[in-house]
C-alpha positions in Angstrom: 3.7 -11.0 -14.2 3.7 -7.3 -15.2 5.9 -7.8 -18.6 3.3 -11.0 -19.4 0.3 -8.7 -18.8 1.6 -6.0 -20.6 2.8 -8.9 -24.2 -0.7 -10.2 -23.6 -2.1 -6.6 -24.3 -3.6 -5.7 -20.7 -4.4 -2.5 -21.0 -3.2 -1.4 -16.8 -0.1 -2.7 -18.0 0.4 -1.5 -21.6 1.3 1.9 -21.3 5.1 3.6 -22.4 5.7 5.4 -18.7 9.2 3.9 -18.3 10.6 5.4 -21.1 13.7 3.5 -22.5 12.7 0.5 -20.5 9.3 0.6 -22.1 11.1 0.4 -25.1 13.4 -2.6 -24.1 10.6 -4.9 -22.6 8.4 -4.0 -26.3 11.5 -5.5 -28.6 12.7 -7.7 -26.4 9.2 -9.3 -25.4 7.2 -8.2 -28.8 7.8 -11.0 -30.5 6.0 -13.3 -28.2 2.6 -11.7 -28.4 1.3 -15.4 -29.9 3.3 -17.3 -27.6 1.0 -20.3 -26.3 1.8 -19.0 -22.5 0.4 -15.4 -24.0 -2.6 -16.7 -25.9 -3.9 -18.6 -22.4 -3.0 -15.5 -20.5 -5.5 -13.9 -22.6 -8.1 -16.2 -22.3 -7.8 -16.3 -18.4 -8.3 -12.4 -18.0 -11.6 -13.1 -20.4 -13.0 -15.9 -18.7 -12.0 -15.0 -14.7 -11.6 -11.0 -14.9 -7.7 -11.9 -14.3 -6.2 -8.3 -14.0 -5.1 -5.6 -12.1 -4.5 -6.2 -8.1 -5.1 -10.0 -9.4 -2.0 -10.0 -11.4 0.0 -8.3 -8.0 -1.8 -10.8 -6.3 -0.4 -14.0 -7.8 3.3 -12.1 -8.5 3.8 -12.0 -4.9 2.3 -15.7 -4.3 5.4 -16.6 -6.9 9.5 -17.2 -6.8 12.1 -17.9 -9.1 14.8 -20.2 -8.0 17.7 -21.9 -9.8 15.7 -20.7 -13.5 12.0 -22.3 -12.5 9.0 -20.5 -11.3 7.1 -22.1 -8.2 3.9 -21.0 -6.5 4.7 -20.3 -2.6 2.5 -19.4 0.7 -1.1 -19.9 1.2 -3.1 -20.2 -2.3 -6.2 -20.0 -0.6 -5.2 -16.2 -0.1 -5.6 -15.3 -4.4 -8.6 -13.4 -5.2 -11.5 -14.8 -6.8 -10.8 -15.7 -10.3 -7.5 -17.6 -9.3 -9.4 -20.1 -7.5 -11.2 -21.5 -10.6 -8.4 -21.8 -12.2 -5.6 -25.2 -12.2 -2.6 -23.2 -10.4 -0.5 -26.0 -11.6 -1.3 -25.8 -15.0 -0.9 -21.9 -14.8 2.6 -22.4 -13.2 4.1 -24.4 -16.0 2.9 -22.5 -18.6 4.7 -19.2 -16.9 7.6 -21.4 -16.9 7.9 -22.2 -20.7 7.0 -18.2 -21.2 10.1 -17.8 -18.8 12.4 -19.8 -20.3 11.0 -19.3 -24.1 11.6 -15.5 -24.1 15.1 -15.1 -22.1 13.1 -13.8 -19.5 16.4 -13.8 -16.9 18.6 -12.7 -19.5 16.6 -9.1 -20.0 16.0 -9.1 -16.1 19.7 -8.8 -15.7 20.5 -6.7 -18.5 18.7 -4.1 -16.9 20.1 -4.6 -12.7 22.2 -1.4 -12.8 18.7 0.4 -14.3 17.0 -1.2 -11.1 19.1 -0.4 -9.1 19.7 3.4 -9.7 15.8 3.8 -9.4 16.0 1.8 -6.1 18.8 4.3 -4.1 16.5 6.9 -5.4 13.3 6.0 -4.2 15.0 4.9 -0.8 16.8 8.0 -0.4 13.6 10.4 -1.3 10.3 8.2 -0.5 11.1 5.6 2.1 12.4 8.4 4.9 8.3 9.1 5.2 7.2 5.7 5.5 6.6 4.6 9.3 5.4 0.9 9.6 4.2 1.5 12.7 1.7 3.8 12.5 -0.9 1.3 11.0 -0.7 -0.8 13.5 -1.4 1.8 16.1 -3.7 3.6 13.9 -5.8 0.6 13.1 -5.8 -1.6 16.0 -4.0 0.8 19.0 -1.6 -2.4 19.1 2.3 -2.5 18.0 2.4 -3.4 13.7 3.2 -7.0 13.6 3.3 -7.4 10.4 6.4 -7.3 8.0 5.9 -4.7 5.3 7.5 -4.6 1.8 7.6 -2.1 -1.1 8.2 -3.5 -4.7 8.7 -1.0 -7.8 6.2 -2.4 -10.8 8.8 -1.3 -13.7 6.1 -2.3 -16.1 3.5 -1.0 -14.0 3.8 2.5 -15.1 0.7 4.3 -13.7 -0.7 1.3 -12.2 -0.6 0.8 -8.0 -1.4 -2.3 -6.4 -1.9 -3.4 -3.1 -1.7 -7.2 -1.6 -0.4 -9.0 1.2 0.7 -12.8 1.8 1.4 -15.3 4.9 4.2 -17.5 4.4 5.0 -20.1 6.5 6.6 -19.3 10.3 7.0 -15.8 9.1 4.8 -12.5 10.3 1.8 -11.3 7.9 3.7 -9.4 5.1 1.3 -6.3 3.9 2.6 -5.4 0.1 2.7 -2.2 -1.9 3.3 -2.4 -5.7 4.2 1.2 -6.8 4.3 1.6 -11.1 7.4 3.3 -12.5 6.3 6.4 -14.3 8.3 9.0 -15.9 6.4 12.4 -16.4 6.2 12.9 -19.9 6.7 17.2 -19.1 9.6 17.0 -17.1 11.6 13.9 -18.2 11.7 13.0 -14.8 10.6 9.7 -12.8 7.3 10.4 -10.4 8.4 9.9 -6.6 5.1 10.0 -4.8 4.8 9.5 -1.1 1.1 9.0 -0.7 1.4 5.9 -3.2 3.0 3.2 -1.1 1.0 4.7 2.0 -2.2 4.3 -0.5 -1.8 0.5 -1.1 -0.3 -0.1 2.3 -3.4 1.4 3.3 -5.5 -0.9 1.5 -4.0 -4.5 3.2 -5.6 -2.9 6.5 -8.8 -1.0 5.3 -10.7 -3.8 3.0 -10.5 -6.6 5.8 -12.9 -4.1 7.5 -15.4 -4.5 4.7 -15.2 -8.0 5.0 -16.8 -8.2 8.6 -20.7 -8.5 7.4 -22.0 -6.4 9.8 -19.9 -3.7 8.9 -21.0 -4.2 5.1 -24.2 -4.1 6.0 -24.3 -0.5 8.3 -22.2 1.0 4.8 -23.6 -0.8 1.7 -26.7 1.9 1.3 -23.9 5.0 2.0 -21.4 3.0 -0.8 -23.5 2.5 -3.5 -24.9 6.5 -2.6 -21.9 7.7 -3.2 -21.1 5.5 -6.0 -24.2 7.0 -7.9 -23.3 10.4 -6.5 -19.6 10.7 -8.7 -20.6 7.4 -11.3 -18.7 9.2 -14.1 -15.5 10.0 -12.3 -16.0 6.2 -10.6 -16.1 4.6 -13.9 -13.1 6.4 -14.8 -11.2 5.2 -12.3 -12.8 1.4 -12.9 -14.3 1.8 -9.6 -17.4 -0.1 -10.5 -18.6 -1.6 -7.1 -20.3 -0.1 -4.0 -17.6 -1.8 -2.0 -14.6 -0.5 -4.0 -15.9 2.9 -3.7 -16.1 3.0 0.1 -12.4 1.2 0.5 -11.0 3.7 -1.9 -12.5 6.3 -0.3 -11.4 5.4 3.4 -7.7 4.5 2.4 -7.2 7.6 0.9 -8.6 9.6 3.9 -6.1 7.7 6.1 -3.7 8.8 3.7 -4.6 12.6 4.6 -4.7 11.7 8.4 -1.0 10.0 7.9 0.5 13.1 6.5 -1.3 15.2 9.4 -0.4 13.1 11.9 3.4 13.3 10.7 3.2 16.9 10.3 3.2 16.7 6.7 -0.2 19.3 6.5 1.1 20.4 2.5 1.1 17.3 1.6 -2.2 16.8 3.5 -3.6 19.6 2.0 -2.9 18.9 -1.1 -3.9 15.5 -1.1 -7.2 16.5 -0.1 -7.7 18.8 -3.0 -6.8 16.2 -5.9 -9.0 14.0 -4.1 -12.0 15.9 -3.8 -11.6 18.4 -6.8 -9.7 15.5 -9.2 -10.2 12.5 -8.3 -14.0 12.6 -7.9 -14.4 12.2 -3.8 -16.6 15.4 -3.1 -17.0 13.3 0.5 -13.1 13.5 0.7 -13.5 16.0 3.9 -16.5 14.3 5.4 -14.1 10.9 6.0 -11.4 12.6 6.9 -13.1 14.4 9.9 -14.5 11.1 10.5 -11.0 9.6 10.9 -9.8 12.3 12.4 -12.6 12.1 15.4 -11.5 8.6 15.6 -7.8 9.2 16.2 -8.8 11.4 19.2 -11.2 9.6 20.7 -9.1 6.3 20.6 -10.8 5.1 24.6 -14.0 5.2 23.6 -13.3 3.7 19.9 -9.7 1.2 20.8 -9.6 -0.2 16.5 -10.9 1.5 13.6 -13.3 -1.8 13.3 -15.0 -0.2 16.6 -15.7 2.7 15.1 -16.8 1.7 11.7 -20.5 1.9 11.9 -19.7 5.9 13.1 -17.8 6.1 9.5 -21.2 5.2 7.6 -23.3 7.5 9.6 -21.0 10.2 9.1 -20.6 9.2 5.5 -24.6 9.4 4.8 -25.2 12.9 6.5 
């Protein structure tokens, strides 16, 4: 799904981060920029707003067996957009894209590239990642769900979080980290807080979903959506109710690295976010979390103490 969005010109997916690989997947899949499978792509993103954590979305809602791409798990879970469109019709036209351009043939040209990156990451990201703090963070109960980490190679500086239920199997929650090589150093970007980010995500914007917690934060949200506009826009943050997810998942990202000791990384994290990133609030919902963590019998899930986020949000 990444190398279609990127031959179809999407611009979250167009960029050279992966150096050599960036340069593979642009002769290998340049060529089929007019491919009929390409040209429809195009035309979805136009009509339905198809991009983004829409493409994660439907990637992880997909599998390739014996050389043919078939939709699997609950379709009813795609974001808006996918649901106007005929998944059947979509999933044959990936197919002839698939088989038209090789596609298996480059994928495992490049397994020993994969695969260097992967004992990388594992041995220099995954040692901070503990599954089981969200469930005790979020709901003071033990993490049911199964959780998975998939390097976007054609990603590059894009993140994406998304989750899926598959039949007979626990709630899988999903983070889609980009592979980006920093143009200074020649080096790839191994980034702790960007897995915990979109891990983040598959337990925060659920929260936003409950109505009467929407309706206690939508004044706050679309405050503080006017309050840093230009910095939003920047980061196509574009709705009230983006700008309040964003804003709690990456607090909870500070509160993680806290709560595992981890205070430069919290530290530092709270900088870029308030001073770069454009969350001036940044300390406000920390504190807020922070309040909640340790007052966990008056306030058992984070859904309990929601309406306590938007107060302290607004002062």
């Amino acid at each position: 799904m990444g190398i279609l969005s990127r031959t179809a010109g999407f611009e979250e997916f167009s960029g050279n981060f992966a150096g050599q690989y960036s340069k593979d997947a642009e002769a290998w899949f340049g060529k089929y920029r007019e491919h009929p499978t390409v040209v429809y792509y195009k035309d979805l993103r136009a009509r339905h707003d198809i991009g983004y954590e829409r493409v994660t979305s439907m990637a992880v809602h997909l599998e390739t067996d014996k050389g043919r791409v078939r939709l699997i798990g609950n379709h009813a879970e795609l974001p808006g957009g996918w649901q106007d469109i005929d998944l059947g019709d979509f999933v044959k036209r990936l197919n002839k894209f698939y088989a038209d351009s090789r596609f298996h043939e480059f994928f495992e040209q490049h397994q020993t590239f994969y695969n260097d990156f992967l004992k990388t990451y594992n041995a220099n990201v995954m040692p901070h990642i503990h599954p089981e703090w969200f469930g005790r963070f979020y709901n003071g109960a033990e993490t049911t769900e199964r959780f998975r980490l998939i390097i976007g190679f054609s990603y590059g500086t894009t993140n994406n979080g998304a989750s899926r239920q598959l039949p007979g199997q626990p709630r899988e929650v999903i983070a889609v980290c980009g592979y980006y090589i920093n143009p200074s150093t020649g080096r790839h970007q191994l980034d702790v807080s960007l897995p915990l980010h979109e891990f983040n995500h598959s337990f925060v914007n659920p929260l936003l979903d409950n109505a009467d917690n929407a309706k206690v934060i939508q004044d706050v949200g679309q405050k503080l959506l006017q309050l840093s506009q230009s910095a939003m826009e920047t980061l196509h943050y574009n709705d009230w109710r983006i700008v309040v997810n964003e804003s709690l998942v990456r607090a909870a990202v500070i509160v993680y690295f806290y709560e595992h000791g981890l205070n430069k990384f919290a530290m530092k994290t709270l900088e870029i976010e308030t001073m770069g990133n454009g969350f001036p609030w940044m300390l406000d919902a920390v504190a807020a979390l922070r309040y909640y963590a340790a007052h966990r019998t008056q306030y058992p899930t984070l859904n309990d103490f929601y309406p306590e986020i938007a107060r302290s949000l607004d002062r």
